[in-house]
C-alpha positions in Angstrom: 21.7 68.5 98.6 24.4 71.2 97.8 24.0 72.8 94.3 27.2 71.9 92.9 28.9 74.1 90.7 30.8 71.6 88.4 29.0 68.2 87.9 32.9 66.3 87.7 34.7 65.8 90.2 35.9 67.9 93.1 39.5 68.3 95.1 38.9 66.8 98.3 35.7 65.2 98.5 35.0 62.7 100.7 33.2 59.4 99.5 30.3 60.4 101.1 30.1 63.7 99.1 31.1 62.1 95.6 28.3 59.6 95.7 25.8 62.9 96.4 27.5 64.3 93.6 26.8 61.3 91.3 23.6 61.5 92.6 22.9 64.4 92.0 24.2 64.4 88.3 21.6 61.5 87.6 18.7 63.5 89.2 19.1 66.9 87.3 20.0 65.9 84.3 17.5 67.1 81.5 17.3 67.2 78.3 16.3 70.0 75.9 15.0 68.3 72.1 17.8 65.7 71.3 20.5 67.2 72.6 23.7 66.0 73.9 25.8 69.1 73.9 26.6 68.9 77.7 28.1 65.7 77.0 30.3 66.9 74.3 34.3 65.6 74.2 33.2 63.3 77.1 30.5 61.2 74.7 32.8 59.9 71.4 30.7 58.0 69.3 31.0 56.4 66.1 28.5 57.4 63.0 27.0 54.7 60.6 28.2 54.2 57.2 25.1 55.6 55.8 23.6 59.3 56.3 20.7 59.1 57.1 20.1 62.9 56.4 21.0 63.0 53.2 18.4 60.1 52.6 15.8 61.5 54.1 16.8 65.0 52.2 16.9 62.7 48.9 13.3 61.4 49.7 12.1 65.0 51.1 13.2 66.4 47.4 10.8 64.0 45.6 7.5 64.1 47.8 5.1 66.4 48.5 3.8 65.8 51.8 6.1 64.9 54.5 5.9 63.4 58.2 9.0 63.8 60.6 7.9 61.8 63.2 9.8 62.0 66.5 11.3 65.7 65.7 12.8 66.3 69.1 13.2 69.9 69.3 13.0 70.3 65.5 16.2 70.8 65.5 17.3 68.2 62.9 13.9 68.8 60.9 14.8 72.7 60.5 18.5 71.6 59.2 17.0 69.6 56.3 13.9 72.2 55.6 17.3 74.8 55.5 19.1 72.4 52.8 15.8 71.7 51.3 15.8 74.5 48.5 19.3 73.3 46.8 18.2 69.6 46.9 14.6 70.1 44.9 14.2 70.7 41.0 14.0 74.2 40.1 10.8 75.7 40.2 8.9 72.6 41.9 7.6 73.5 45.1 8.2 72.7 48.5 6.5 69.8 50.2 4.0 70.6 53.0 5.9 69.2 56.0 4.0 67.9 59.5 5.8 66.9 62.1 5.0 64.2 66.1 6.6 64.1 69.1 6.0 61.9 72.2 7.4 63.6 74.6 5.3 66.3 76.4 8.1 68.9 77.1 9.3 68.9 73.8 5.9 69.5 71.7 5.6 73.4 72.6 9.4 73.8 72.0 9.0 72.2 68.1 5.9 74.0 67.7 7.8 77.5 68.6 10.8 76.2 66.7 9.1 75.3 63.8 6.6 77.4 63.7 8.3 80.2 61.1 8.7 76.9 58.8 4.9 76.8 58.8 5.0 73.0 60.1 2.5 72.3 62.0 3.8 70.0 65.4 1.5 67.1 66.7 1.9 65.5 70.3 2.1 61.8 69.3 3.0 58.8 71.0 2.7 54.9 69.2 3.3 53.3 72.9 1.0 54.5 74.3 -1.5 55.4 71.5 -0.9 53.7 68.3 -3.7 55.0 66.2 -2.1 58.3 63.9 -4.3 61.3 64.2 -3.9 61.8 60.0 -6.3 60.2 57.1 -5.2 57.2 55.0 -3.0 57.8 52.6 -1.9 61.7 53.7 2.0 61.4 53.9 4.2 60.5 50.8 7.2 60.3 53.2 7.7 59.4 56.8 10.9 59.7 58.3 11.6 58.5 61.7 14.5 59.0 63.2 15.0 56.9 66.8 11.1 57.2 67.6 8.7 54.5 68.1 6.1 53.1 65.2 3.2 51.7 64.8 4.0 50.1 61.2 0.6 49.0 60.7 -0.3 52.9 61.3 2.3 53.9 59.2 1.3 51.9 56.1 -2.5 53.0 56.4 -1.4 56.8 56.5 1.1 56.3 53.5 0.0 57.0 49.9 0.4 54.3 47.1 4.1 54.9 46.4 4.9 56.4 49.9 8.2 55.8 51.6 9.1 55.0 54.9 12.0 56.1 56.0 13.8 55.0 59.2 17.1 54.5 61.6 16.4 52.9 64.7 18.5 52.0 68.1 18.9 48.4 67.7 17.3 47.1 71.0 20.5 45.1 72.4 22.7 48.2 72.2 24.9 49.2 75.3 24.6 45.6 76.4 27.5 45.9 78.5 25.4 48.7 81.0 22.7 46.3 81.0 25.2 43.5 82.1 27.0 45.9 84.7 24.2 47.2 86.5 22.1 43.8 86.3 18.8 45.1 83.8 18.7 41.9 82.1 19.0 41.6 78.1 17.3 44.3 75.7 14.9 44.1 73.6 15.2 41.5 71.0 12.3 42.2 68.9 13.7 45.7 68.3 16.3 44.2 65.8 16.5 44.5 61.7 15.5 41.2 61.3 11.8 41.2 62.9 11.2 44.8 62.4 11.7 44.1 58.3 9.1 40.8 59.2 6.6 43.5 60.5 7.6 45.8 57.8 6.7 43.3 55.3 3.0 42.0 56.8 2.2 45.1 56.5 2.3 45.1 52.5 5.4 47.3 52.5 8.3 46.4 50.1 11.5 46.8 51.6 13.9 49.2 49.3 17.2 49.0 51.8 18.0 47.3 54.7 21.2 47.6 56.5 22.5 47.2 60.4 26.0 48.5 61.8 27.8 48.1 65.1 30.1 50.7 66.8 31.5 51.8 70.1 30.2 54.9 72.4 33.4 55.9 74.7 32.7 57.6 77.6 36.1 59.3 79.3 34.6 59.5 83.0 32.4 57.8 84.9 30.2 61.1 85.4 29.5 61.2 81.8 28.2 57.6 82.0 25.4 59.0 84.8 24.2 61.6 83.0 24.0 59.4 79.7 21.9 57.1 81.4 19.8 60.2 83.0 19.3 61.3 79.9 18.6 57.9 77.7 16.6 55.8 80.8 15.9 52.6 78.5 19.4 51.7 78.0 19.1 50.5 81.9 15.8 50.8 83.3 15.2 51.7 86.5 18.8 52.8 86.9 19.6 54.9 89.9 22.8 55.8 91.8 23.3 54.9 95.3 22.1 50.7 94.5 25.0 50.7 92.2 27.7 52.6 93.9 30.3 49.4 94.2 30.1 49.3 90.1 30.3 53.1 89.3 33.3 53.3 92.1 35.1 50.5 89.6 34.6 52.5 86.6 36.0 56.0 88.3 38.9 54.4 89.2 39.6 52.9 85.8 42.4 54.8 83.7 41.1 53.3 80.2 37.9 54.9 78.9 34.7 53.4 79.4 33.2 51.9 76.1 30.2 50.0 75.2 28.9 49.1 72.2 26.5 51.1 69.6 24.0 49.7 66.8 21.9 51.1 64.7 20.0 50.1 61.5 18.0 51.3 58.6 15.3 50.4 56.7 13.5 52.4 53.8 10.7 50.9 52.2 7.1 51.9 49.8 3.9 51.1 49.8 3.4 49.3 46.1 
């Protein structure tokens, strides 16, 4: 397979040698923490109503232990730590801040990110192992941001008066890849609805609740393979050459390719 210099398209090509292009765009894609950058003014996507920073920076201001679970990179926990300072009451002290991350090639790169901000990184995963390697009752806050949970884990490791704090993918986004490449319907249980149920049994009350819909547009069909590379649930088991009649559709559409986005929050305490 040719190392291609440019992952779009090429003068030229034959069919043959676009398809190994697309496949190879699927197959090297990687991603470093949560980042999207070489998908940027290719990837337009709407934002929620809410911030979800400035909520968690809100919360962060008021507690004094902290859990960021899911961190990536640490690249979104190290912009809040860096606002931190302005959003606390003078002379109160910073919280102590720990942060998880499931995926194994992104724990030493937090740790070495995060290091200097003296938060200690911890490789955690609720899928495959929901129990939370910290005591009842040691976080005041937990954010979670897109990552996985364990909400009966989360309550036992919240104080009395803890928050939870989190934005999830609503499990039915990006229908419209599901439907085009024949994956079936996502996951219905990962909607607000049954997650605030869950949050609920769990003793939790819920403080804010809210769910939004938007659109991703993608401007080539390239940029749709390399999303899909990157974010593997939105159509599992996706790979290139079973689904070369549907991608050659979408390359030789003039209109942008658009599906739809969802998110929602929910913060809640622990009475």
């Amino acid at each position: 397979m040719p190392e291609y210099a440019d992952r779009r398209r090429t003068r030229d090509e034959t069919p043959q040698e676009r398809h190994e292009r697309w496949a190879w765009i699927h197959d090297t894609a990687s991603m470093t923490g949560w980042d999207f950058s070489p998908l940027a003014g290719r990837l337009i996507a709407d934002d929620p109503p809410w911030d979800f920073d400035q909520i968690c920076l809100d919360a962060m201001a008021e507690s004094n232990s902290c859990l960021d679970m899911g961190t990536g990179g640490g690249e979104r926990l190290i912009d809040l730590i860096d606002r931190l300072d302005e959003a606390r009451p003078p002379g109160e002290s910073a919280p102590t801040i720990t942060a998880s991350e499931g995926w194994e090639p992104n724990v030493p790169l937090a740790a070495s990110a995060l290091r200097e901000y003296g938060v200690e990184v911890t490789r955690y995963d609720s899928d495959h192992h929901p129990e939370m390697p910290w005591d009842d009752g040691t976080f005041d806050l937990v954010m979670n941001r897109h990552e996985s949970y364990d909400i009966a884990e989360v309550g036992r490791v919240l104080a009395p008066g803890g928050r939870f704090v989190t934005q999830q993918v609503d499990g039915t986004e990006a229908q419209e890849f599901r439907d085009l490449f024949g994956a079936g319907l996502g996951n219905l249980g990962q909607q607000l609805e049954p997650c605030l149920d869950e949050v609920e049994s769990q003793g939790l009350t819920i403080d804010a609740a809210r769910k939004w819909q938007g659109t991703m547009c993608f401007t080539d069909v390239e940029a749709v393979i390399e999303y899909l590379a990157y974010i593997p649930w939105d159509v599992p088991g996706f790979s290139v050459m079973p689904n070369l009649d549907v991608l050659g559709s979408l390359a030789k559409s003039t209109e942008p390719i658009e599906v739809t986005q969802k998110r929602f929050l929910i913060v809640a305490h622990r009475p």
